[in-house]
C-alpha positions as CSV (number, residue, x, y, z in Angstrom):
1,X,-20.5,4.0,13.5
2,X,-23.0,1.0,14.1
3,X,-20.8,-1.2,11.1
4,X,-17.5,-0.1,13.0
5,X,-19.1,-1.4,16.5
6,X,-20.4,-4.6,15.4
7,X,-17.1,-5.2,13.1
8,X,-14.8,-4.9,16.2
9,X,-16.8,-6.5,18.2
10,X,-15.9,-9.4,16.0
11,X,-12.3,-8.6,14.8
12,X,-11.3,-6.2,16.9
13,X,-8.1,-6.8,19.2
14,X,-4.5,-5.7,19.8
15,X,-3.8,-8.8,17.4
16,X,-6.0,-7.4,14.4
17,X,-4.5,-5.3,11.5
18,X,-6.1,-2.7,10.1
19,X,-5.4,-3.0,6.4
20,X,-5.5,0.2,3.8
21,X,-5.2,-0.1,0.1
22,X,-7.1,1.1,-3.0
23,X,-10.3,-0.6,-4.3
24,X,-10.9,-0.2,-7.9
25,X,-14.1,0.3,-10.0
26,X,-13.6,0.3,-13.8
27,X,-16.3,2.8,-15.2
28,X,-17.3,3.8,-19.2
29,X,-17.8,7.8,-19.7
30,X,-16.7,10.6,-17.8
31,X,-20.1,11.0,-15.7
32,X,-19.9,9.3,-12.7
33,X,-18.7,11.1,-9.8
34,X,-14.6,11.2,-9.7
35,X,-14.3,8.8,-12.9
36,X,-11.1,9.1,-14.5
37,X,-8.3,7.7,-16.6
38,X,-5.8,6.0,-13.3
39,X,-4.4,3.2,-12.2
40,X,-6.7,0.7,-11.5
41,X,-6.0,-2.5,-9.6
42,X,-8.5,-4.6,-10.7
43,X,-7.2,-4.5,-14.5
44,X,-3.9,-3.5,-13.5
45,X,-3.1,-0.7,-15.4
46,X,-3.9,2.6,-16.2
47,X,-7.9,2.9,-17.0
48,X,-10.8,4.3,-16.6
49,X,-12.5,4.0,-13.5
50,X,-13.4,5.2,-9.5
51,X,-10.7,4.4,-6.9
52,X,-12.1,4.1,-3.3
53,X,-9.6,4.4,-0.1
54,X,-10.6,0.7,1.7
55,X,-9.8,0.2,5.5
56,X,-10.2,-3.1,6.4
57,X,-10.2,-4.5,9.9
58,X,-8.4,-8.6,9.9
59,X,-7.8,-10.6,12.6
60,X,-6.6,-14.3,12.2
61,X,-6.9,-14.3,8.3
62,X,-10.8,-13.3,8.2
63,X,-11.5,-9.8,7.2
64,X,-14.3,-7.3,7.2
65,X,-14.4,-3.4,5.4
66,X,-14.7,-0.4,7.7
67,X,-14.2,2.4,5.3
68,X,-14.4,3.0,1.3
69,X,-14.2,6.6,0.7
70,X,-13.9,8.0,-2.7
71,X,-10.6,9.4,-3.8
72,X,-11.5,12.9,-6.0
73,X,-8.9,13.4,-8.4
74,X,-7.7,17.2,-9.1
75,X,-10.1,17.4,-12.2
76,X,-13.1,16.7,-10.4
77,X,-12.0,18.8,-7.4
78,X,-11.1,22.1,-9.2
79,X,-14.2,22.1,-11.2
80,X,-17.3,23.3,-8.8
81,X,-19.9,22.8,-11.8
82,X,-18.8,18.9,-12.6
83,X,-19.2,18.4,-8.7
84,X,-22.4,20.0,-8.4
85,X,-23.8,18.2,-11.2
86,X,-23.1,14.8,-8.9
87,X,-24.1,16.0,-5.8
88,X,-19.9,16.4,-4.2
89,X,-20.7,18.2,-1.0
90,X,-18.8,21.8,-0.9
91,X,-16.9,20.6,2.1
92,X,-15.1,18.3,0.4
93,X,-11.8,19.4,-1.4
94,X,-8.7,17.6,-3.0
95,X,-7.1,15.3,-0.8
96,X,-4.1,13.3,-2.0
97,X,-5.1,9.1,-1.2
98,X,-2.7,9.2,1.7
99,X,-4.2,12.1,3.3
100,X,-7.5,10.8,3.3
101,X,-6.4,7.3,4.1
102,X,-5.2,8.8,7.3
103,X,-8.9,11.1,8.3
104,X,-10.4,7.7,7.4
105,X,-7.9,6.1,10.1
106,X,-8.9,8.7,13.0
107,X,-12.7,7.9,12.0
108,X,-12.8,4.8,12.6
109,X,-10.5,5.1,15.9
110,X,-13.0,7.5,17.2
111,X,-15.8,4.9,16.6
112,X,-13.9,2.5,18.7
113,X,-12.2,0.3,16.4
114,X,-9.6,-1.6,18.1
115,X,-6.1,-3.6,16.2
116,X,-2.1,-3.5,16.6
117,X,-1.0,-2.4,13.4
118,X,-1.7,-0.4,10.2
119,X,-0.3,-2.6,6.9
120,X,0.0,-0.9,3.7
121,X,1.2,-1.3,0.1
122,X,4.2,0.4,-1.5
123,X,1.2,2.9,-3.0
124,X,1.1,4.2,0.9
125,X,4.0,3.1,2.0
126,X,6.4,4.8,-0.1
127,X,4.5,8.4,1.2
128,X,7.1,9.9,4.0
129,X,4.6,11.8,5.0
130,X,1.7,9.0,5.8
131,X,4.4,7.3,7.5
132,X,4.5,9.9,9.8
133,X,1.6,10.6,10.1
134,X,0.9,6.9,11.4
135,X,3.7,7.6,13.7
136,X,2.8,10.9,15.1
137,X,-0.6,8.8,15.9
138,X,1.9,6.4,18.2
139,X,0.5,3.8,15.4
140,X,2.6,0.4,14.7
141,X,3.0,0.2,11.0
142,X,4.2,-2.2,8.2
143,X,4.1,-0.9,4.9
144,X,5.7,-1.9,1.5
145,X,8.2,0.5,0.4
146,X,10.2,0.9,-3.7
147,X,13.8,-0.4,-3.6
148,X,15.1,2.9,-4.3
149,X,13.9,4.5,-0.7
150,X,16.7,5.8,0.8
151,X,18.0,4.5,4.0
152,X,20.5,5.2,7.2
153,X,22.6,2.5,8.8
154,X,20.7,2.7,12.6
155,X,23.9,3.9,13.9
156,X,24.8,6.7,11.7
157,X,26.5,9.5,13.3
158,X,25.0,13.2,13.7
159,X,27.0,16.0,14.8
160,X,26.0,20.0,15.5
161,X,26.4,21.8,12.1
162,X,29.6,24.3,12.1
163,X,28.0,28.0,12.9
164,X,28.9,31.3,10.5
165,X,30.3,34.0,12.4
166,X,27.5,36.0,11.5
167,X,24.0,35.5,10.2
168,X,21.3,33.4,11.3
169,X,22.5,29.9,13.3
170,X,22.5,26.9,11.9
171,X,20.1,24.4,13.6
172,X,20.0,21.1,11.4
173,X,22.7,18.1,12.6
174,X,25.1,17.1,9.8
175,X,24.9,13.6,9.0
176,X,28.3,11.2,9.1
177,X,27.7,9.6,5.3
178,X,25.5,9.9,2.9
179,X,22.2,7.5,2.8
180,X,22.0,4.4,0.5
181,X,18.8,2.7,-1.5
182,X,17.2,-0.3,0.3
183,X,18.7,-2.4,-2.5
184,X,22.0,-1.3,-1.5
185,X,21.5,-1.6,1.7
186,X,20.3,-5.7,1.6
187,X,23.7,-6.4,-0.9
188,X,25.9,-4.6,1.7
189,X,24.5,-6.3,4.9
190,X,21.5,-8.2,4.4
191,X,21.5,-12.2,5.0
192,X,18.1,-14.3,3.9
193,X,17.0,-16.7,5.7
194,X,14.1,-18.9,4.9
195,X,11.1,-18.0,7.8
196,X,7.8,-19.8,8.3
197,X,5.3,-17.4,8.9
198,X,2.1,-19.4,9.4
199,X,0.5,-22.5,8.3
200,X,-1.3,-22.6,4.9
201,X,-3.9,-24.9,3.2
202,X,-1.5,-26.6,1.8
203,X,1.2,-26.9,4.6
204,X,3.8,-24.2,6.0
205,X,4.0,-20.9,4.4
206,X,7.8,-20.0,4.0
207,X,9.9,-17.6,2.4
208,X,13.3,-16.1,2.1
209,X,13.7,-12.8,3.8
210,X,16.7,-10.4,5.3
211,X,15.9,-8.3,7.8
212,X,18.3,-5.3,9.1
213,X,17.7,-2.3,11.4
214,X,17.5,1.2,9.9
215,X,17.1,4.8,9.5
216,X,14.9,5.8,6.7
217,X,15.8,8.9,5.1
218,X,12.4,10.9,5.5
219,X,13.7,13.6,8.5
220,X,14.1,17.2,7.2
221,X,16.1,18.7,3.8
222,X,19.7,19.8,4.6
223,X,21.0,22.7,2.6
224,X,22.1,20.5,0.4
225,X,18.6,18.8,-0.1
226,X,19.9,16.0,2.1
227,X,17.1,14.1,3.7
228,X,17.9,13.7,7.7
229,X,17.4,10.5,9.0
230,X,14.2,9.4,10.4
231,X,12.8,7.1,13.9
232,X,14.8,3.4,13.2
233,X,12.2,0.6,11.6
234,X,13.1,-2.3,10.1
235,X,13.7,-2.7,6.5
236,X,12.8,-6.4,5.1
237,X,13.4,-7.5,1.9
238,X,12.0,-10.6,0.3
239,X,13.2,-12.8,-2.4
240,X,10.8,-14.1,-4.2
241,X,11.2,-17.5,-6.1
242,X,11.6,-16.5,-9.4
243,X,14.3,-13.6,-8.3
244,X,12.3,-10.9,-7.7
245,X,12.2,-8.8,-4.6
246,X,10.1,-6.6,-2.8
247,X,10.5,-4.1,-0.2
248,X,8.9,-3.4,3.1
249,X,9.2,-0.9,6.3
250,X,8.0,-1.0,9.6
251,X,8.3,0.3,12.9
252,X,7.3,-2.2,15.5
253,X,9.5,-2.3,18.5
254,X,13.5,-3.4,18.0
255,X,12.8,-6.7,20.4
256,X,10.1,-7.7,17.2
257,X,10.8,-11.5,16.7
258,X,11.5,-11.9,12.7
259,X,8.6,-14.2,12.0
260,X,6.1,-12.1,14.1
261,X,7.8,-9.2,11.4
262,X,7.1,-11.4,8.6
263,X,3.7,-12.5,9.8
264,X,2.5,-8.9,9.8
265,X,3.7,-7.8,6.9
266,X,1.9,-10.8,5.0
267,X,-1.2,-10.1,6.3
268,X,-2.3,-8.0,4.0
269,X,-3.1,-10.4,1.0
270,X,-7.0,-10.2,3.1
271,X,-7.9,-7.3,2.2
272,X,-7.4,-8.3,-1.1
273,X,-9.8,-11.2,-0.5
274,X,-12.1,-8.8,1.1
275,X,-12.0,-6.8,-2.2
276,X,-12.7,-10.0,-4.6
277,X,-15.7,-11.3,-2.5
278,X,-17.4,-7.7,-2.3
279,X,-17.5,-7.7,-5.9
280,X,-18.1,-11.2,-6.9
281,X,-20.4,-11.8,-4.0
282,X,-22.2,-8.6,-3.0
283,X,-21.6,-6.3,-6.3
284,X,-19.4,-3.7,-5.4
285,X,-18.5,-2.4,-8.5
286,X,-22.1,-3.2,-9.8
287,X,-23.2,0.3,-8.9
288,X,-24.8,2.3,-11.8
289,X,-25.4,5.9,-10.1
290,X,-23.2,8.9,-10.9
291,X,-24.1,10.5,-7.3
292,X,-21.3,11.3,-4.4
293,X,-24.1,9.9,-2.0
294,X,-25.2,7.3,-4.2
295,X,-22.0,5.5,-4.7
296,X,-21.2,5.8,-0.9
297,X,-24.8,5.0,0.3
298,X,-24.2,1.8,-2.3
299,X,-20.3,1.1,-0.6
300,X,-21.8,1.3,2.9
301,X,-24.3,-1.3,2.3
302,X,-22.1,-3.7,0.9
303,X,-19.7,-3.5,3.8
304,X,-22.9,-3.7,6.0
305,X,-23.6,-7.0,3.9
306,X,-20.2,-8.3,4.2
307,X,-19.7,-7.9,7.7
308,X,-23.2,-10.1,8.1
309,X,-21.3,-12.6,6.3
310,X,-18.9,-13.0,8.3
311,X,-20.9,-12.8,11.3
312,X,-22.5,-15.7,10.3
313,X,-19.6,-17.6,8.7
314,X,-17.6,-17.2,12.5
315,X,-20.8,-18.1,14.3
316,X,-21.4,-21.1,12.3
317,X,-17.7,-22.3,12.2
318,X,-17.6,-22.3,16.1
319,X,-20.9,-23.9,16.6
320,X,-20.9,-27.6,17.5
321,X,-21.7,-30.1,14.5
C-alpha cells in the first residue's frame, strides 16, 4: 500500500498508463514455488522458469512496478502437498494470468493508484473476457490483439430473432453478416498513413498505421456458435518495415485523435524497460528461495528499490545545475 502511495504520488495522473504484462524468471529444477516448463519472455521460448503478473504504473516514458504476483500453473495448484512444501497459502487457487492480472488491477485501485488507461500485450489482449472485465470496470484500454480476432463493421445490422410458435422465446439478436478477421478487415477498408507519435533520442518516432472503427466479435454464442458483436473500439493495425504487422484494440472514446491512439498503444515498450533494469540493476531474477513468501517478500523489495530510483532520478533531473 505504502509503495502504491509513494509511486502515484510520482506517476500518477489521468495521463499515466498502467501497463500489465508477464515478467519472466528462468529457474533449474522443479523446487521453487510454481516453476515450470512455459513460455518465458526473457529467453523467448518455451522453458523452464517462474512467470510473475507485473503492473506497472508510466507516465511520460519513466516507469515504476506496482504489482508482481506469481502466476501458479494447474500442476502446482492441484497438488496441496507440492504447495505446502513451499509455503502457498490455502487461499490461493488456480487463477488463469488474466484473471489475476485483473484482482491485481482492483488492488492497486483501492490503494489509490491513479492513470487513464490499461495497455496490454496480445498475451492479455487477445482474452475476451479480460477485455471485459477492464470494461465492466469503466477502464480505457489498449491492448494487442492476433490478426485472426474476429471483428464487426461498427455499423452492422441486428434484428430480433424469428420466434417458434411454441417453446421457449428466442432472446439473442441475429446479426446482418457474418464477422471477418482483423486482417481482413485492414485489406477490405484500411488506409496507412505514416503518424508521429512522439519525439525520440534520435528524432521523430513514426510509423505506418490504419485505423478503422469496429465491433469485436466477443458478445454472446448464437445457436450457431456465432459470436455477437461486442462495445465499438478501434482496431489499428501497424506495418512494420520489414512487412510485418501487428494488431491492436482499444476502446478510448470515438473523438480519440489517431496519434493520441498511436501514442498509447506504444507506450508500453516501458514496462519492458522497467523489467530489464529490475534484473540487471536490482536482481530480480537473482532470488534463490523456493518459498511463496520468499519470492514475493524478494519482488516487493525490488519494486521498493526501483521506485527509490526513480525518486531520485526525477528529483535530480528537475533540480537546477
Amino acid at each position: 500500500e505504502v509503495l502504491c502511495e509513494k509511486v502515484d504520488a510520482m506517476l500518477g495522473g489521468p495521463t499515466s498508463f498502467l501497463i500489465v504484462d508477464d515478467a519472466s524468471l528462468p529457474k533449474k529444477g522443479t523446487e521453487s514455488v510454481g516453476v515450470a516448463h512455459q513460455y518465458c519472455g526473457a529467453l523467448g521460448k518455451q522453458a523452464n522458469c517462474q512467470v510473475l503478473v507485473s503492473l506497472t504504473l508510466s507516465r511520460d516514458e519513466i516507469p515504476a512496478a506496482v504489482g508482481l504476483r506469481l502466476y501458479l500453473p494447474k500442476a502446482w495448484a492441484n497438488d496441496p502437498e507440492r504447495c505446502a512444501t513451499v509455503k502457498v497459502p490455502t487461499s490461493v487457487v488456480y487463477k488463469p494470468k488474466w484473471r489475476i492480472a485483473l484482482d491485481e488491477i482492483d488492488r492497486v485501485r483501492t490503494s489509490g493508484v491513479r492513470f487513464g488507461c490499461v495497455l496490454a500485450d496480445a498475451g492479455y489482449g487477445t482474452c475476451g473476457e479480460f477485455r471485459r472485465g477492464l470494461s465492466e470496470r469503466s477502464l480505457h484500454w489498449a491492448v494487442g490483439i492476433l490478426s485472426t480476432q474476429n471483428m464487426y463493421p461498427e455499423d452492422v445490422g441486428l434484428s430480433d430473432p424469428p420466434q417458434p410458435r411454441t417453446g421457449r422465446r428466442r432472446v439473442r439478436q441475429v446479426v446482418a453478416e457474418p464477422p471477418q478477421s482483423a486482417e481482413k478487415f485492414i485489406q477490405a477498408g484500411g488506409t496507412f498513413r505514416t503518424i508521429t507519435w512522439r519525439d525520440g533520442t534520435k528524432g521523430p518516432m513514426t510509423g505506418d498505421f490504419a485505423i478503422v472503427r469496429v465491433r469485436p466479435a466477443d458478445g454472446p454464442d448464437t445457436k450457431e456458435g456465432v459470436q455477437l458483436p461486442g462495445d465499438a473500439a478501434w482496431l489499428v493495425c501497424e506495418r512494420l518495415r520489414n512487412g510485418d504487422r501487428k494488431y491492436y484494440l482499444a476502446n478510448l472514446p470515438s473523438s480519440t485523435s489517431p496519434k493520441r491512439l498511436v501514442r498509447a498503444i506504444k507506450a508500453r515498450w516501458s514496462c519492458e524497460q522497467m523489467h530489464q533494469q529490475a534484473k540487471e540493476e536490482l536482481g530480480l531474477d537473482h532470488f534463490e528461495g523456493r518459498s511463496w513468501l520468499g519470492l514475493h517478500h524478494h519482488t516487493l523489495l525490488t519494486m521498493i528499490a526501483f521506485a527509490f530510483l526513480v525518486h531520485r532520478r526525477t528529483t535530480e533531473n528537475k533540480s537546477p545545475t
